[in-house]
C-alpha positions as CSV (number, residue, x, y, z in Angstrom):
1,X,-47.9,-226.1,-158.7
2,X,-46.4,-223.0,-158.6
3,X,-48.7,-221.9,-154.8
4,X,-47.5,-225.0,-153.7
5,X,-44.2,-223.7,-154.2
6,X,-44.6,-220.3,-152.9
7,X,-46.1,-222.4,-150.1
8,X,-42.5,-224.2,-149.4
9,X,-40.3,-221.2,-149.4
10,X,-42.6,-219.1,-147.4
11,X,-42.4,-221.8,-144.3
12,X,-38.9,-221.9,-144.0
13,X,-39.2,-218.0,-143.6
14,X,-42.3,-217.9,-141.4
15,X,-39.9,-220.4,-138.9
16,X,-37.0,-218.4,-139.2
17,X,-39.2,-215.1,-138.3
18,X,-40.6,-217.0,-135.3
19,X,-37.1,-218.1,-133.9
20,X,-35.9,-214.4,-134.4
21,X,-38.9,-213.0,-132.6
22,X,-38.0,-215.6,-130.1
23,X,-34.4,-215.0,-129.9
24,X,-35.0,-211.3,-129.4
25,X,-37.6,-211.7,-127.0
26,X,-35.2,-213.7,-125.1
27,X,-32.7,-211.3,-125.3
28,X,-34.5,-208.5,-124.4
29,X,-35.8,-210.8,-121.1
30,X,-32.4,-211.4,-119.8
31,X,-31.7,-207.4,-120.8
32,X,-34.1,-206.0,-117.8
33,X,-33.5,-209.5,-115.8
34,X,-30.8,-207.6,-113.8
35,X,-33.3,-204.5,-113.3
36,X,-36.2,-206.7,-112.3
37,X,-34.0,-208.6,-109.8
38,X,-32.7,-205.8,-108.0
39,X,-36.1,-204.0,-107.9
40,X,-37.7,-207.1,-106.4
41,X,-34.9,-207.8,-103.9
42,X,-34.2,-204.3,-102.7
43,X,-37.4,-202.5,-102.9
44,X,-40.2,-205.1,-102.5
45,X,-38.2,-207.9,-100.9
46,X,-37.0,-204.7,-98.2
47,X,-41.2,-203.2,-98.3
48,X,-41.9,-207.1,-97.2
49,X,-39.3,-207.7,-94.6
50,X,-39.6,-204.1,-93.1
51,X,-43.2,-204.9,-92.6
52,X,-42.7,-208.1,-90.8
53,X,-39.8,-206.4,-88.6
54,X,-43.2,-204.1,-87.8
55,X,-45.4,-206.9,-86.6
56,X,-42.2,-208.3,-83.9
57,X,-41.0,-207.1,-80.7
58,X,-37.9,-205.7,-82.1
59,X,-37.0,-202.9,-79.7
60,X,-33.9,-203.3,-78.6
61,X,-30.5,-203.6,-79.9
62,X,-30.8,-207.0,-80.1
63,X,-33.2,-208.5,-82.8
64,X,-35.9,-210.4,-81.4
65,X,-38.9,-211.8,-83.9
66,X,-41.2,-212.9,-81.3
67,X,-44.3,-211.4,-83.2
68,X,-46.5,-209.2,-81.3
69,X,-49.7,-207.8,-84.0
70,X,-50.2,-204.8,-84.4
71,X,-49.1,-203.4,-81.0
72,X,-46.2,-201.2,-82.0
73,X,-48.7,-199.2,-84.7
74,X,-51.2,-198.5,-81.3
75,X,-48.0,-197.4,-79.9
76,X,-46.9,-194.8,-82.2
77,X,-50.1,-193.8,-82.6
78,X,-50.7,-193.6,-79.4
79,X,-47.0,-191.6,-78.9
80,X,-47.4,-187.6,-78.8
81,X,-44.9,-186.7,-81.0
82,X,-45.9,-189.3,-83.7
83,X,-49.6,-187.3,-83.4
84,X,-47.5,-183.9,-84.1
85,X,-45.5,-185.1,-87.0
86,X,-48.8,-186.4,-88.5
87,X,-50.5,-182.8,-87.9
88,X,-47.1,-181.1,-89.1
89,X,-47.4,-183.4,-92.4
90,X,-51.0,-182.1,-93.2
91,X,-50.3,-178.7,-92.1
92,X,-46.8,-178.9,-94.2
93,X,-48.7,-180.5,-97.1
94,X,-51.5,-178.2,-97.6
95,X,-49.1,-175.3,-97.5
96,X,-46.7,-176.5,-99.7
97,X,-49.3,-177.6,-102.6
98,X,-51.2,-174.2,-102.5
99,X,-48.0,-172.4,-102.3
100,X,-45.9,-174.4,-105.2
101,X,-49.6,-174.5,-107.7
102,X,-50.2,-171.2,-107.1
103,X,-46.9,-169.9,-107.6
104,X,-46.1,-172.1,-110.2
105,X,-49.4,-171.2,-112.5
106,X,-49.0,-167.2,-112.0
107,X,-44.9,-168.1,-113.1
108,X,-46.2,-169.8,-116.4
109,X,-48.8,-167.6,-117.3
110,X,-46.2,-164.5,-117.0
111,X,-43.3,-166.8,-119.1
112,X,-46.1,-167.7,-121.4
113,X,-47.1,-163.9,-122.3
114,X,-43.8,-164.2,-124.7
115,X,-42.0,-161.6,-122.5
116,X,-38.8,-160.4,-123.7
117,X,-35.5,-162.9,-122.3
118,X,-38.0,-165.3,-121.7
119,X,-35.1,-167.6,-121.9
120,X,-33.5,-165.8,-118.8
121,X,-36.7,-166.1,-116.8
122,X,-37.4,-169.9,-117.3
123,X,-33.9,-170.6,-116.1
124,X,-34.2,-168.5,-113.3
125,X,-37.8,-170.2,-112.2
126,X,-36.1,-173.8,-112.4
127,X,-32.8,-173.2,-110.8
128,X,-33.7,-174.0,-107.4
129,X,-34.5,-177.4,-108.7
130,X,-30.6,-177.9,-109.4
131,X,-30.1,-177.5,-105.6
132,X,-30.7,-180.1,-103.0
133,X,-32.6,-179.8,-100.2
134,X,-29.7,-179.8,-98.0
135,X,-28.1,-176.6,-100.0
136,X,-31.8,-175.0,-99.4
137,X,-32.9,-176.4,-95.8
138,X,-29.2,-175.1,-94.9
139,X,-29.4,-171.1,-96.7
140,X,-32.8,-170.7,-96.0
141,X,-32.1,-171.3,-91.7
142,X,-29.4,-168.4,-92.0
143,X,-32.0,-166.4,-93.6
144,X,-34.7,-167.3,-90.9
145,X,-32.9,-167.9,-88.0
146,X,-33.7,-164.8,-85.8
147,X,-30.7,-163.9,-83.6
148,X,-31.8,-161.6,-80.7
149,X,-34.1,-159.6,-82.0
150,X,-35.0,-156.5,-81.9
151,X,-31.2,-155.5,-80.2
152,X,-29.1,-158.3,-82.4
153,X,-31.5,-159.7,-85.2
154,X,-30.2,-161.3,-88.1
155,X,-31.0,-163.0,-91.2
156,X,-34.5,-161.8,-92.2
157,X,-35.4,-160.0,-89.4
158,X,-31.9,-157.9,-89.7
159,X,-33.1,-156.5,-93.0
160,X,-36.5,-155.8,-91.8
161,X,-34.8,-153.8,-88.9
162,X,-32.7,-151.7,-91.7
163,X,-36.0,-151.1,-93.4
164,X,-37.3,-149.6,-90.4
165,X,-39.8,-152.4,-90.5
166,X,-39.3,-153.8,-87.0
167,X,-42.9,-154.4,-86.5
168,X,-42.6,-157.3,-88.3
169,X,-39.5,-159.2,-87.0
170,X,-40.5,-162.9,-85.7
171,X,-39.4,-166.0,-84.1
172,X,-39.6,-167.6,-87.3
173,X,-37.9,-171.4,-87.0
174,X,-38.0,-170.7,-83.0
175,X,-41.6,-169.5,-82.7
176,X,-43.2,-172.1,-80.7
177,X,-46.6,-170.9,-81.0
178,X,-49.2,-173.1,-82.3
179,X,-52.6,-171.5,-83.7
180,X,-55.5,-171.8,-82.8
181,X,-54.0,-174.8,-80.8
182,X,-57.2,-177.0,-80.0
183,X,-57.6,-180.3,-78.7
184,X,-60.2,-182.7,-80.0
185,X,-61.0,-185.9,-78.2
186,X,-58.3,-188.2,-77.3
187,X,-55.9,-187.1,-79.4
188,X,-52.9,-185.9,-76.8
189,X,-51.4,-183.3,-79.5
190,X,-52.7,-179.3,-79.8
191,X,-54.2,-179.1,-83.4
192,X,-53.5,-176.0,-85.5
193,X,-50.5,-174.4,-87.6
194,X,-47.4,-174.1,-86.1
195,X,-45.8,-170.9,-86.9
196,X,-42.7,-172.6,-87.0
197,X,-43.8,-174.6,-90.0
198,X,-44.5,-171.8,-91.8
199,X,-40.6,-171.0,-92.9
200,X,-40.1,-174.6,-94.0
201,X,-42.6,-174.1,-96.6
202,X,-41.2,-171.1,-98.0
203,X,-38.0,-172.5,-99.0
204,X,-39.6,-175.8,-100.0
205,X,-42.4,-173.8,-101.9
206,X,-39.4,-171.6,-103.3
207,X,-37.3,-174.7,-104.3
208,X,-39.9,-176.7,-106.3
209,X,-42.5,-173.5,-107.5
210,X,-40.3,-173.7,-110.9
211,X,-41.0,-177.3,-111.5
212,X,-44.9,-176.8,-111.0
213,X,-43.9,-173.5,-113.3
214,X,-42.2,-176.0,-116.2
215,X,-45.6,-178.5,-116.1
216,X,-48.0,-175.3,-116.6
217,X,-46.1,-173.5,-119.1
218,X,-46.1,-177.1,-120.9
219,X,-49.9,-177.0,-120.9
220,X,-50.4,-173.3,-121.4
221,X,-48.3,-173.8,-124.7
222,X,-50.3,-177.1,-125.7
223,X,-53.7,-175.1,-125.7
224,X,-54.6,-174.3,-129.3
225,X,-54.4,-170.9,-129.5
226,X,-58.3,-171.1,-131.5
227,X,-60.2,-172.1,-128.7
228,X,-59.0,-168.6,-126.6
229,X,-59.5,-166.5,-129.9
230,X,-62.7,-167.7,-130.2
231,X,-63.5,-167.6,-126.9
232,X,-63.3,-163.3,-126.9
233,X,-64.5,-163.3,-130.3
234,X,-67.4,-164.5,-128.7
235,X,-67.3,-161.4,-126.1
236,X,-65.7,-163.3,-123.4
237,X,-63.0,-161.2,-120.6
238,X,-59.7,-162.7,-120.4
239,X,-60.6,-163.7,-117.1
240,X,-64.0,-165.3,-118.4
241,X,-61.2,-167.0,-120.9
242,X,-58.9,-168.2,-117.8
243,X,-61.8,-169.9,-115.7
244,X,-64.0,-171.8,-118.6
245,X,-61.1,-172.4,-121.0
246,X,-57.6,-172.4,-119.5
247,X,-57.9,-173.7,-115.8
248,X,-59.9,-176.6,-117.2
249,X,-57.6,-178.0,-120.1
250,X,-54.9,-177.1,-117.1
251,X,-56.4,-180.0,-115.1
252,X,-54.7,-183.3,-115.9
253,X,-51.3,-181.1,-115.1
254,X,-52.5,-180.0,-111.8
255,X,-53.5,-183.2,-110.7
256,X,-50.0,-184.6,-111.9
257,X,-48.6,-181.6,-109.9
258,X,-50.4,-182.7,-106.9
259,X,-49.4,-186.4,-107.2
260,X,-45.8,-185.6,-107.4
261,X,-45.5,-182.8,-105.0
262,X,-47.8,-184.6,-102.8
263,X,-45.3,-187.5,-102.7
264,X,-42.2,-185.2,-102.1
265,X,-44.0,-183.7,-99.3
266,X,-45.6,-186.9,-97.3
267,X,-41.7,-188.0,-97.0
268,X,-40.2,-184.8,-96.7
269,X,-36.7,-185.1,-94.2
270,X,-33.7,-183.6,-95.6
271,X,-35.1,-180.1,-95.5
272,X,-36.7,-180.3,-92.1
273,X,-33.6,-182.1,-90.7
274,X,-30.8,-179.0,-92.0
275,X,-33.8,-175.9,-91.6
276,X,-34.9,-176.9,-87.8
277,X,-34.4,-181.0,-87.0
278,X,-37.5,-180.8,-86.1
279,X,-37.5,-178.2,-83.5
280,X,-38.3,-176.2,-81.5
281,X,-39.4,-179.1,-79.5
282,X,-41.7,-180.6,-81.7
283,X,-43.0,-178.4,-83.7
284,X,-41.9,-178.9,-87.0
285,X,-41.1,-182.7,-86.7
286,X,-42.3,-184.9,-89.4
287,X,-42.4,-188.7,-89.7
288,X,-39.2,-189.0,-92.2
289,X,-37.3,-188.0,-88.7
290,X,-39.2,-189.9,-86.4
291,X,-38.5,-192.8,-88.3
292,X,-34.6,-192.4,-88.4
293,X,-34.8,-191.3,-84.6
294,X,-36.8,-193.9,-83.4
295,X,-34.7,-196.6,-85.5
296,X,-31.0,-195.9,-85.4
297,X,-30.9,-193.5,-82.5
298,X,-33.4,-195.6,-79.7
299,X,-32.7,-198.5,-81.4
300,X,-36.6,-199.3,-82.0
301,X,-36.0,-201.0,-84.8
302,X,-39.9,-202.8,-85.0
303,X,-41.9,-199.6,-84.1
304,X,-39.7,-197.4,-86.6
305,X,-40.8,-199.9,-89.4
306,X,-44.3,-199.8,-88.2
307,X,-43.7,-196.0,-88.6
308,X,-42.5,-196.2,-92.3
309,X,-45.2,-198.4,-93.3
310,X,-47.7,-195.8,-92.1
311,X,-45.7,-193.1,-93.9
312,X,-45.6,-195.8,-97.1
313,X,-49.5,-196.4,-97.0
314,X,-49.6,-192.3,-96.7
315,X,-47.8,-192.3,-99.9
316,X,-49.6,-195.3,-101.8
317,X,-53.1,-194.1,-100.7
318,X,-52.2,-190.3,-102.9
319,X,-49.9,-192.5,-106.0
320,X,-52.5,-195.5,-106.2
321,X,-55.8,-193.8,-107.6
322,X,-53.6,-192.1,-109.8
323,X,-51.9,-194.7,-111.4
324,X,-54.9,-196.7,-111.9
325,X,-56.8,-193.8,-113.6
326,X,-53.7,-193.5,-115.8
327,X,-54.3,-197.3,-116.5
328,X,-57.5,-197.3,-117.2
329,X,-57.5,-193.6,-119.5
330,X,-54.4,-195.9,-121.6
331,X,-56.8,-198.9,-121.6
332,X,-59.8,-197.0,-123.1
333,X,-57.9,-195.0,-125.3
């Protein structure tokens, strides 16, 4: 009698429990519905009609959606300076994820040696990061644009003339050489690393090394201090320490580095456009200006969006893998 009881009032409170797990989810539905909307219309409903726009013959000012396959990818492919800005990307790339990992670690491990006004020195390795690239592409071409050097240098190459270091004044962001500058098989464009480049990764490097710094100090301070005491207890050198203990815990961090700064890089345009806009002549174009220049300034609209799906699939083919490792480690875990 009385479980048959207990029975009766615990249904009415099961059913209101269901219809205020059901109100909520409701709730919380229509809370991201705006959210999910706008993602869908203006980033993947934009991704899907950019990619059709890159399948017509939409070349001129005046839109035309006759559909034409996959000819305007074999002609930016096929174009000369769309083979240079894909070299300049790699050669940009490379440079700029040695530079900013390498920079970054040797940053951490000095913050994470518990210097004095290690406050100071953390704030000074992430500052950059409250900067733009604009700000940066725009200080760093006064300090590398050359003047007339040796007679009227300036910038850089006006301090290395007051060292007495005149020896090694450059071009810098006007150096047109390309090293070593070989061609191989049909492509039309000289592979190598343009010198020019080589400035534009210094400022970039400089702007984002504090951010790589921030990730490795994070996992430098979530190693358990045991594992390294042990580790020299057991007669191993601090560098023996570094290579089998540190660098591999380090690992998920670098590769999150990588993803991220990989991703900055592949679309980089702001800095190139306010540093060199792209010159001299080609030489430190990359396919974030091709794309704008191709589009709103020669008014191929259907070959520019064939160019920004390449530079998308450039992006998904590095982010992809990644995200579905992260899946699957959250899956299995």
């Amino acid at each position: 009698m009385q479980q048959a009881k207990a029975q009766n009032l615990a249904a009415p409170r099961a059913a209101r429990k269901r219809r205020r797990l059901t109100r909520d989810r409701v709730i919380g539905m229509l809370m991201i519905a705006p959210s999910v909307i706008a993602i869908a219309v203006f980033v993947y409903g934009f991704i899907g009609w950019t990619g059709y726009i890159s399948f017509t013959n939409w070349n001129t000012l005046r839109p035309d959606y006759t559909l034409v396959g996959l000819q305007n990818y074999s002609t930016i492919f096929n174009s000369l300076r769309f083979q240079t800005d894909i070299r300049n990307t790699i050669v940009f790339t490379s440079f700029f994820l040695v530079g900013c990992l390498g920079l970054g670690l040797a940053l951490a491990l000095l913050v994470d040696a518990r210097i004095k006004g290690e406050a100071i020195f953390r704030s000074i390795y992430l500052f950059p990061m409250a900067i733009s690239f604009i700000v940066t592409g725009v200080a760093w071409s006064w300090i590398f644009t050359p003047g007339n050097f040796p007679q009227d240098a300036t910038g850089l190459n006006l301090l290395l003339s007051n060292l007495g270091l005149d020896r090694l004044q450059s071009a810098w962001i006007t150096d047109t050489r390309i090293l070593p500058g070989v061609r191989l098989g049909g492509i039309k464009t000289r592979l190598g690393v343009p010198l020019a480049i080589i400035p534009v990764v210094v400022a970039a490097t400089w702007q984002m090394s504090g951010f790589t710094m921030a990730m490795y100090l994070a996992g430098l301070r979530s190693i358990p201090d045991e594992l390294r005491e042990a580790a020299r207890v057991d007669g191993a050198s601090e560098w023996q320490v570094f290579r089998r203990i540190t660098l591999p815990l380090l690992r998920p961090i670098t590769l999150s580095a990588v993803i991220i700064l990989g991703h900055i890089s592949l679309k980089i345009f702001d800095l190139v456009l306010t540093m060199t806009n792209g010159g001299p002549g080609n030489a430190t174009d990359v396919p974030g200006l091709f794309v704008y220049d191709i589009t709103f300034n020669a008014d191929k609209r259907a070959q520019g969006a064939a160019a920004a799906i390449v530079m998308l699939v450039l992006v998904a083919v590095l982010i992809v893998p990644y995200l579905i490792n992260n899946t699957r480690s959250e899956e299995e875990s």
